[in-house]
DOTORDREN-64931 format. One record per residue: residue number from 1; residue in one letter; x, y, z of N, C-alpha, C, O, CB in turn. Coordinates in nm, 4 decimals. Glycine has a CB too. Example, Ala and Ser with C-alpha at 12.3 -4.5 7.8 and 13.67 -1.06 7.14 Angstrom:
REM residues 2
<site 1 a <1.3190 -0.5690 0.7800> <1.2300 -0.4500 0.7800> <1.3200 -0.3300 0.7800> <1.4236 -0.3319 0.8465> <1.1308 -0.4473 0.9046>>;
<site 2 s <1.2850 -0.2250 0.7080> <1.3670 -0.1060 0.7140> <1.2900 0.0030 0.7870> <1.3409 0.1138 0.8039> <1.4084 -0.0598 0.5725>>;
//
This chain:
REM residues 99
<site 1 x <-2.7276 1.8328 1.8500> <-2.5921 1.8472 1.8026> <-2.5301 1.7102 1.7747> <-2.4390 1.6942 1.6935> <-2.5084 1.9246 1.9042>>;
<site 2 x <-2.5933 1.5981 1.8578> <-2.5102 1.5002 1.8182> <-2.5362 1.4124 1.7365> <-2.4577 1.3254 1.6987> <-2.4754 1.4464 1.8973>>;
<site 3 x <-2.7366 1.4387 1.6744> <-2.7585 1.3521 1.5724> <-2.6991 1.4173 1.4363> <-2.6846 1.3596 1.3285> <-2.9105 1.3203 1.5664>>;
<site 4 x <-2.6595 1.5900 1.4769> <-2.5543 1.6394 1.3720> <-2.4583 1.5685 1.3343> <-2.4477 1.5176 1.2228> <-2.4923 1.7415 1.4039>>;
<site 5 x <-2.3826 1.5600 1.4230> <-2.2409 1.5255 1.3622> <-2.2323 1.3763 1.3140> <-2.1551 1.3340 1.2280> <-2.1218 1.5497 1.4753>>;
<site 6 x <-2.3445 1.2891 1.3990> <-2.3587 1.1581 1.3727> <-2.4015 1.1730 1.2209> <-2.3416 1.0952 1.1467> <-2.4617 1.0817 1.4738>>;
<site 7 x <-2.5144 1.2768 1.1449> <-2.5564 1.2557 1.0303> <-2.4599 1.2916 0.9252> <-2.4699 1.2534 0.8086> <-2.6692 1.3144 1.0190>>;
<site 8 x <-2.3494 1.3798 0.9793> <-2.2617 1.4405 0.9068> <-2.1205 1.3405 0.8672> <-2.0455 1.3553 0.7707> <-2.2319 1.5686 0.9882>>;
<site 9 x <-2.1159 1.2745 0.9357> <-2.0122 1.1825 0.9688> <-2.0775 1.0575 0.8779> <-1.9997 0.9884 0.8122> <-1.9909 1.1555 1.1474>>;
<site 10 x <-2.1936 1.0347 0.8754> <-2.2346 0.8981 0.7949> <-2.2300 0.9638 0.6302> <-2.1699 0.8998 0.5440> <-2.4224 0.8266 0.8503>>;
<site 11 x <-2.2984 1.0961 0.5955> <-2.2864 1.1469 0.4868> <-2.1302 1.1230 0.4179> <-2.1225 1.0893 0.2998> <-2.3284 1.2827 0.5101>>;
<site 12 x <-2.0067 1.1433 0.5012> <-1.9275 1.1583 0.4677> <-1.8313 1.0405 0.4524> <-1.7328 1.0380 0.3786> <-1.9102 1.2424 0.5196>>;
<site 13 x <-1.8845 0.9210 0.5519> <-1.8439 0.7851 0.4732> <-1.8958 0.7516 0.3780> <-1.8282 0.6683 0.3177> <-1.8529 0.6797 0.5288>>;
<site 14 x <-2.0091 0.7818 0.3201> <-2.0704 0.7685 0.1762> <-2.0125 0.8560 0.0617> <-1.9906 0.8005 -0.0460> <-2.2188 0.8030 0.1831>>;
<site 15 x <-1.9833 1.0018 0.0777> <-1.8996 1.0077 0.0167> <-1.7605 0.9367 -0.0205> <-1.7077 0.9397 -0.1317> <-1.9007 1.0808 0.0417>>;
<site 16 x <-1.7189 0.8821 0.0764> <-1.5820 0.8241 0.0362> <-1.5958 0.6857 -0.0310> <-1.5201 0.6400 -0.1168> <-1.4870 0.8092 0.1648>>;
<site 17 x <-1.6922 0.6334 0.0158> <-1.7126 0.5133 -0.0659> <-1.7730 0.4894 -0.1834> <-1.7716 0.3837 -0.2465> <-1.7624 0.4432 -0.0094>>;
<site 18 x <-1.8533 0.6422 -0.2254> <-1.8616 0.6354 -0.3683> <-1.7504 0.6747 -0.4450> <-1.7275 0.6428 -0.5617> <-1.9623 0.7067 -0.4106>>;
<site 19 x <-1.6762 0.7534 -0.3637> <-1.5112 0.7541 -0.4167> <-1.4556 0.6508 -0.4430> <-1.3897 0.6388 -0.5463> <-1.4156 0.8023 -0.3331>>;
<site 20 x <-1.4693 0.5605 -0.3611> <-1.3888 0.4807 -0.3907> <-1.4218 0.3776 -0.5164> <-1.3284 0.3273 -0.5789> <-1.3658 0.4264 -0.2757>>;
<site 21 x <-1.5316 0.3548 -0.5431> <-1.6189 0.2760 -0.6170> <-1.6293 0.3624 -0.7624> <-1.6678 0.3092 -0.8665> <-1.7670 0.2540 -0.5317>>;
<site 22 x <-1.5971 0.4747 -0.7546> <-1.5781 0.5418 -0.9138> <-1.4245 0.5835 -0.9425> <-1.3882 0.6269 -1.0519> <-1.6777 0.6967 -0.9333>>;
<site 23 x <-1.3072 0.5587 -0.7918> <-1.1770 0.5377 -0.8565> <-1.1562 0.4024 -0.9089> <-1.1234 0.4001 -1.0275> <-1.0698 0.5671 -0.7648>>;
<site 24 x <-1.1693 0.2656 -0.8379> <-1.1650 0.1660 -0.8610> <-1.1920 0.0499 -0.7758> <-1.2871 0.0717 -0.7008> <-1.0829 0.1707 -0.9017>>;
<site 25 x <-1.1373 -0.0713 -0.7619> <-1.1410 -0.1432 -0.6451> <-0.9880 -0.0913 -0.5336> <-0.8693 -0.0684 -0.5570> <-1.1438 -0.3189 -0.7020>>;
<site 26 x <-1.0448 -0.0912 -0.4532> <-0.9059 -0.0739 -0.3703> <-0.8436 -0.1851 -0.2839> <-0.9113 -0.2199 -0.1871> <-0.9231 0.0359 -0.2738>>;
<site 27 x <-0.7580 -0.2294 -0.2980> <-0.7078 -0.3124 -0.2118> <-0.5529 -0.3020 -0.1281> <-0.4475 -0.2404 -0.1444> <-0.7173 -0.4184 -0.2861>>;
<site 28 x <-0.5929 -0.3729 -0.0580> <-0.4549 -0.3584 -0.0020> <-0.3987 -0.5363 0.0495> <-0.4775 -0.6211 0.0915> <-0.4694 -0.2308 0.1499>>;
<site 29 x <-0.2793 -0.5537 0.0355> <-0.1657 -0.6135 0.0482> <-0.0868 -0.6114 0.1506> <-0.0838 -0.5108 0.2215> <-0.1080 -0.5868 -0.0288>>;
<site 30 x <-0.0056 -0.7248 0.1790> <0.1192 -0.6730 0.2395> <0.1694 -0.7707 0.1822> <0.1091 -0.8767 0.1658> <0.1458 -0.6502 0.3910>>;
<site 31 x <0.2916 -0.7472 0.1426> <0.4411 -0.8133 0.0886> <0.5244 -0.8313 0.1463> <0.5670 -0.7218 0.1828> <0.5090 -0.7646 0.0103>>;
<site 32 x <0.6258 -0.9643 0.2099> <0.7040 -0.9930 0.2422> <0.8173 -0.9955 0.1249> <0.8137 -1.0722 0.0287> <0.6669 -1.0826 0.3061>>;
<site 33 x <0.9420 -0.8757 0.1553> <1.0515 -0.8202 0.1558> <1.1618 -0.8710 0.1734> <1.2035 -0.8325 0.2826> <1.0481 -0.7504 0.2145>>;
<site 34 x <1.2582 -0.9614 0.1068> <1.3495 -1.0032 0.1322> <1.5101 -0.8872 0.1144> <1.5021 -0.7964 0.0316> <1.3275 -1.1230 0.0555>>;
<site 35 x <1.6135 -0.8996 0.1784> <1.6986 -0.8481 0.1436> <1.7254 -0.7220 0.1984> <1.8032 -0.6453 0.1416> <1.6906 -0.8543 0.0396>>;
<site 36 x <1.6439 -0.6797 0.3494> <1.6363 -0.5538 0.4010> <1.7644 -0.5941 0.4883> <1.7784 -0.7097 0.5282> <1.4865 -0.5030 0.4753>>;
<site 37 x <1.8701 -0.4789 0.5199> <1.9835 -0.5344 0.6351> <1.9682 -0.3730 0.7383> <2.0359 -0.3758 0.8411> <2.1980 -0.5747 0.5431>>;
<site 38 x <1.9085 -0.2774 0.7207> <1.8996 -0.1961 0.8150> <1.8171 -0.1663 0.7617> <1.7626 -0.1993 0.6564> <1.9809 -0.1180 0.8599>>;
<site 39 x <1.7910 -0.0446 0.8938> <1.6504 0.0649 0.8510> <1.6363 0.1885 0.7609> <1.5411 0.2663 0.7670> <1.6048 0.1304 0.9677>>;
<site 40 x <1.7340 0.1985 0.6820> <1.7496 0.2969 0.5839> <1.6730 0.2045 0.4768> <1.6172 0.2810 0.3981> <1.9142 0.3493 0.5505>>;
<site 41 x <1.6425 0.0405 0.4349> <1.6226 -0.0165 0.3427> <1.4365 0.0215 0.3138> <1.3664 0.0084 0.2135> <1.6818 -0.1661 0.3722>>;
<site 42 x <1.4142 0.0593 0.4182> <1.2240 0.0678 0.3966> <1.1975 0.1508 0.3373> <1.0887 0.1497 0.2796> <1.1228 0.0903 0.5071>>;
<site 43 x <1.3139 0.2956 0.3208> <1.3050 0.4174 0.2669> <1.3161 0.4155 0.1108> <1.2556 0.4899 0.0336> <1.4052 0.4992 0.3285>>;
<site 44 x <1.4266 0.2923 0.0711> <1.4173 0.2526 -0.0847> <1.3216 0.1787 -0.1150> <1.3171 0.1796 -0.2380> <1.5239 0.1848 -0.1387>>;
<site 45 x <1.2164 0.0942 -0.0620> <1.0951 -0.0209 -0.1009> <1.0094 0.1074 -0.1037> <0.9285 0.0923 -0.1952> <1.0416 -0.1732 0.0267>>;
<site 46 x <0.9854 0.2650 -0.0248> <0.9293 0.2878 -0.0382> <0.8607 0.4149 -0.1518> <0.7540 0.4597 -0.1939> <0.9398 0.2637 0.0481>>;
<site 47 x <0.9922 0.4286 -0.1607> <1.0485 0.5204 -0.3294> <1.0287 0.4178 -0.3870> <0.9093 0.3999 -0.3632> <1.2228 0.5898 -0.3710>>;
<site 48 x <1.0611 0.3354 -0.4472> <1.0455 0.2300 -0.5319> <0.8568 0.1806 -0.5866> <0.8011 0.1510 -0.6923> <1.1296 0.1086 -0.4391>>;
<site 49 x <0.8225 0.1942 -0.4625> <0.6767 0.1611 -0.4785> <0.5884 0.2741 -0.4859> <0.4748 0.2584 -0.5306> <0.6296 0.0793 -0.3707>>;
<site 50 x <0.6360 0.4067 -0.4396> <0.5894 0.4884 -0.4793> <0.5785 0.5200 -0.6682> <0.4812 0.5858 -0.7053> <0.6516 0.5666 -0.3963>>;
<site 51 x <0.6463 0.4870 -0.7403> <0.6503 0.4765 -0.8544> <0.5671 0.4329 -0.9313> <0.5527 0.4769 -1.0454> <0.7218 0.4370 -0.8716>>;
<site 52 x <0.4632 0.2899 -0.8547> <0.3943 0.2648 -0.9147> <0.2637 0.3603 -0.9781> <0.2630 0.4653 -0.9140> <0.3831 0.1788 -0.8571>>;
<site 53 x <0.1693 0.3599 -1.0668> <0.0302 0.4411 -1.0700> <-0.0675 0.3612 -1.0054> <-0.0784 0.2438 -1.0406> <-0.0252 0.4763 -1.2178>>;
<site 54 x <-0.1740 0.4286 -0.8745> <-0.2826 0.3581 -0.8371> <-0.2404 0.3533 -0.7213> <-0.3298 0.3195 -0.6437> <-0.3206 0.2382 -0.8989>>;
<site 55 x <-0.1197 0.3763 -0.6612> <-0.0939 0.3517 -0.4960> <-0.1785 0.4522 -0.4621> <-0.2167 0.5343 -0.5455> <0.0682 0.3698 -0.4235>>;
<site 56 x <-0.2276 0.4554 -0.2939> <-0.2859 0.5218 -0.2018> <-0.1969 0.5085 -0.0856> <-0.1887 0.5940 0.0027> <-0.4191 0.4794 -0.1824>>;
<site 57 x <-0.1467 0.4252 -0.0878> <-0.0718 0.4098 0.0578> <0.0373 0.3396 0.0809> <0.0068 0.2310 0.0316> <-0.1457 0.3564 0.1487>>;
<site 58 x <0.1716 0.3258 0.1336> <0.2635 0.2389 0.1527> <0.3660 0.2638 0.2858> <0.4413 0.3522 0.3268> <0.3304 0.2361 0.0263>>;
<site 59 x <0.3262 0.1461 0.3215> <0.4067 0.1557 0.4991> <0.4810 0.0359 0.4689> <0.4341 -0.0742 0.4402> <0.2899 0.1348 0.6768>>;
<site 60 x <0.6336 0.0780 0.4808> <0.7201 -0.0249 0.4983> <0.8545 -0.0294 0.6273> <0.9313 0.0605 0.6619> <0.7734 -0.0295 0.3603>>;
<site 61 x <0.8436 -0.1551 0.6701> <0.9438 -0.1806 0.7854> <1.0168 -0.2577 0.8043> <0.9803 -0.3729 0.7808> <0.9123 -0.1914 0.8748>>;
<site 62 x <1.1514 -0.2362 0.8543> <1.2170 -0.3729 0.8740> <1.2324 -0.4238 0.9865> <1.2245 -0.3588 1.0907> <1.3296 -0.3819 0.8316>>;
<site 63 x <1.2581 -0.5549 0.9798> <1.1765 -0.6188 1.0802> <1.3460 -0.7112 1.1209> <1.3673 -0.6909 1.2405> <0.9996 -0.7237 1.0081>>;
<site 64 x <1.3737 -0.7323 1.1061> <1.5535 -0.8264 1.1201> <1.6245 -0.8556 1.0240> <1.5691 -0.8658 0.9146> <1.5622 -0.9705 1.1717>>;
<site 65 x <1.7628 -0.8771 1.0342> <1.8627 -0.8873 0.9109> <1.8040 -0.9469 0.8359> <1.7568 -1.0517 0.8800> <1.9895 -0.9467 0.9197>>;
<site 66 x <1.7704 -0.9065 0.6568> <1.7309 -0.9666 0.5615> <1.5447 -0.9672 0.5712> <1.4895 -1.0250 0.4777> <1.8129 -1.1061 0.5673>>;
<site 67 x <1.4880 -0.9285 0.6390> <1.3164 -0.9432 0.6618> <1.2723 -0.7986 0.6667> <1.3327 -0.7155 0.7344> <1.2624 -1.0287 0.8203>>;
<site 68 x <1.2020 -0.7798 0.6185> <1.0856 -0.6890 0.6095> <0.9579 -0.6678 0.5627> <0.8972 -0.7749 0.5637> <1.1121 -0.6238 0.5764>>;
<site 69 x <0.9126 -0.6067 0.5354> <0.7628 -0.6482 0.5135> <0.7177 -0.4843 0.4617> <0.7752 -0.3872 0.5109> <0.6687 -0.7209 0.6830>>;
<site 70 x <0.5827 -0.4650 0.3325> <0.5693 -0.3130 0.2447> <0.4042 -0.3666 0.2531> <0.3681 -0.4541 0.1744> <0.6709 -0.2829 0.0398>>;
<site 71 x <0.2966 -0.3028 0.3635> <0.1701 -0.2600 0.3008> <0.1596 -0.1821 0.2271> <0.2199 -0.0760 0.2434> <0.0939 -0.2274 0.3598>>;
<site 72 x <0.0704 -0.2054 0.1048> <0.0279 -0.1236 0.0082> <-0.1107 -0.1021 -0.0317> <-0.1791 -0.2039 -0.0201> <0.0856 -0.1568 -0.0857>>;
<site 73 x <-0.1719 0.0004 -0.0753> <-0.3073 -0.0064 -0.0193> <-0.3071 0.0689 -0.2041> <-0.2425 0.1702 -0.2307> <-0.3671 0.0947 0.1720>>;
<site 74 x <-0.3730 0.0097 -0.2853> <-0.3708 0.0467 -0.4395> <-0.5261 0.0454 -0.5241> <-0.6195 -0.0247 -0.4850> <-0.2663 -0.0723 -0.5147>>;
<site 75 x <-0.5321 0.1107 -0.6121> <-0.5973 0.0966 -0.7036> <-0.6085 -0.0001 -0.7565> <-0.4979 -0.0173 -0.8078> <-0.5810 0.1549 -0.7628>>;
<site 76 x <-0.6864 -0.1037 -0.7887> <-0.6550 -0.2528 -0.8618> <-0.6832 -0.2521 -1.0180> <-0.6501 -0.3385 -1.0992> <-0.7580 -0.3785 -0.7944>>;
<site 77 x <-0.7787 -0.0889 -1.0493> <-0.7953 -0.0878 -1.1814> <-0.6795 0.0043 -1.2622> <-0.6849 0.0599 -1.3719> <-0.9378 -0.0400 -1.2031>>;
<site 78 x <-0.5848 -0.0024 -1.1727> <-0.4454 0.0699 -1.2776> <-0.3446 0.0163 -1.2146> <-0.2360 0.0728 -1.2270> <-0.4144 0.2529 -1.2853>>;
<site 79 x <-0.3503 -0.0630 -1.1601> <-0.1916 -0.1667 -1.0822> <-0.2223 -0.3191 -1.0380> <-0.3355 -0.3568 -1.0079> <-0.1272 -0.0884 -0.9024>>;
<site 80 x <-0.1353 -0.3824 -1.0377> <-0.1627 -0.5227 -0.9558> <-0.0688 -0.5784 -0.8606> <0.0101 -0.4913 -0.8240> <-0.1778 -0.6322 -1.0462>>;
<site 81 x <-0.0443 -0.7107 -0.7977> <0.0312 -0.7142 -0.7385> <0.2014 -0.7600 -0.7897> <0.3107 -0.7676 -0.7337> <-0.0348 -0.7725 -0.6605>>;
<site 82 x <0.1464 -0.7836 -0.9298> <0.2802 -0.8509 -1.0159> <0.3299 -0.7023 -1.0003> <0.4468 -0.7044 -0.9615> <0.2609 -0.9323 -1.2088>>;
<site 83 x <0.2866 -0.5848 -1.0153> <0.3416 -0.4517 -1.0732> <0.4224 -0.4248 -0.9458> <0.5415 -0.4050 -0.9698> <0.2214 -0.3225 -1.1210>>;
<site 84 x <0.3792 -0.4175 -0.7830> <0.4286 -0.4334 -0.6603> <0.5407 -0.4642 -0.6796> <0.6268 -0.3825 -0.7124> <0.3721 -0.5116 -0.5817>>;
<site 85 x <0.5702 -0.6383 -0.6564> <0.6478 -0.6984 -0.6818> <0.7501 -0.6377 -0.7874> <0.8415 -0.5698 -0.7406> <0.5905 -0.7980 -0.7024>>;
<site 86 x <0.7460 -0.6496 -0.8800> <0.8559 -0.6024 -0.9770> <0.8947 -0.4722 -0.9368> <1.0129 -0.4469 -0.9602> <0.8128 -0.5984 -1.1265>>;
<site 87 x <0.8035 -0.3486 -0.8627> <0.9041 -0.2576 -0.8359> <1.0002 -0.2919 -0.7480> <1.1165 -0.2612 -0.7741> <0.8573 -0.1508 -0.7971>>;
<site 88 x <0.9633 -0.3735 -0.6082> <1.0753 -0.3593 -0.5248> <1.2008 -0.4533 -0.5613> <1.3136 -0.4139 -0.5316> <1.0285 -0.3851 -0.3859>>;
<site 89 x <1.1805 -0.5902 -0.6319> <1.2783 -0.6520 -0.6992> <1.3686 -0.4961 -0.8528> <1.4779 -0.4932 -0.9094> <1.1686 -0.8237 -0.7759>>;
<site 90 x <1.2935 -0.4382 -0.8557> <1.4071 -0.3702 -0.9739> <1.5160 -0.2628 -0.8719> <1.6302 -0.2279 -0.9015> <1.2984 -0.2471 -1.1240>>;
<site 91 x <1.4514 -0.2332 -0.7684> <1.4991 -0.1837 -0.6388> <1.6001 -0.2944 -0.5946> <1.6871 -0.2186 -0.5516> <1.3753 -0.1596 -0.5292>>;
<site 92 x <1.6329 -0.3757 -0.5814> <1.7203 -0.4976 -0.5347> <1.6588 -0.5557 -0.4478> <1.7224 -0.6473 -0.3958> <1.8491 -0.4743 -0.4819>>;
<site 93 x <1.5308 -0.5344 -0.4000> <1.4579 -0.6307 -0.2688> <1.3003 -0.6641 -0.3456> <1.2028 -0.5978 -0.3811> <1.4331 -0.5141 -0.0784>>;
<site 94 x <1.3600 -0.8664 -0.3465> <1.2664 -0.9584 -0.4166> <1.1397 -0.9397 -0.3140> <1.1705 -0.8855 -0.2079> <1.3290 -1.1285 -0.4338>>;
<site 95 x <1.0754 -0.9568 -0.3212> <0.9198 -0.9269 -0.2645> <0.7979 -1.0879 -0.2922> <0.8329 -1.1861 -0.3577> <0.8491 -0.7574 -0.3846>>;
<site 96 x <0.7262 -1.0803 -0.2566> <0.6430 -1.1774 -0.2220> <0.5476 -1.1518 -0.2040> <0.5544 -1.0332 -0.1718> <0.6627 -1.2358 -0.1456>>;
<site 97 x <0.4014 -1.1956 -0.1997> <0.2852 -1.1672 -0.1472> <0.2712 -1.2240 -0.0345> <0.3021 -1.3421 -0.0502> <0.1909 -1.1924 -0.2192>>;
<site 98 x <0.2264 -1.1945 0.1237> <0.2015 -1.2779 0.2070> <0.0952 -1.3454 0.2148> <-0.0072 -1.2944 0.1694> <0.2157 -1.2384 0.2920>>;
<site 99 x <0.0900 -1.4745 0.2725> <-0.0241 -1.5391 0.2451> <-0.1489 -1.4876 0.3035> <-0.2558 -1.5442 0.2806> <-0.0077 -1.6625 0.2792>>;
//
């Protein structure tokens, strides 16, 4: 039973990684967020970035007056990080790549 689930479980990270390799490259980011002043602000970076095409994922938080920070976990062959960026700046919060 347990070289089952062990064989079933490896089958099925191979599935996902040929998924992933015939959606695109996937990457992920995190962006430093300027301009957050409460915690209602992560809820607009995250509508905002939802907008983009190619997201998979976006966790955003604020972190102290004016700081926050938006992982994004994307498609790289239908978005980039300029595209990131410009959503949450058209949102009113300038964004950054962290180093």
């Amino acid at each position: 039973m347990k070289k089952l689930l062990t064989s079933l479980s490896l089958s099925l990270l191979l599935v996902f990684q040929a998924a992933n390799i015939f959606a695109g490259e996937l990457r992920t980011v995190t962006l430093i967020v300027d301009g957050m002043t409460c915690g209602t602000c992560p809820i607009t970076v995250k509508k905002a970035l939802r907008k983009v095409d190619g997201l998979t994922e976006v966790i955003a938080k604020y972190e102290r007056k004016g700081d926050g920070w938006a992982k994004v976990s994307f498609d790289a062959s239908k978005t980039d990080v300029d595209d990131l960026i410009f959503a949450t700046q058209e949102a009113g919060y300038p964004s950054r790549l962290k180093p």
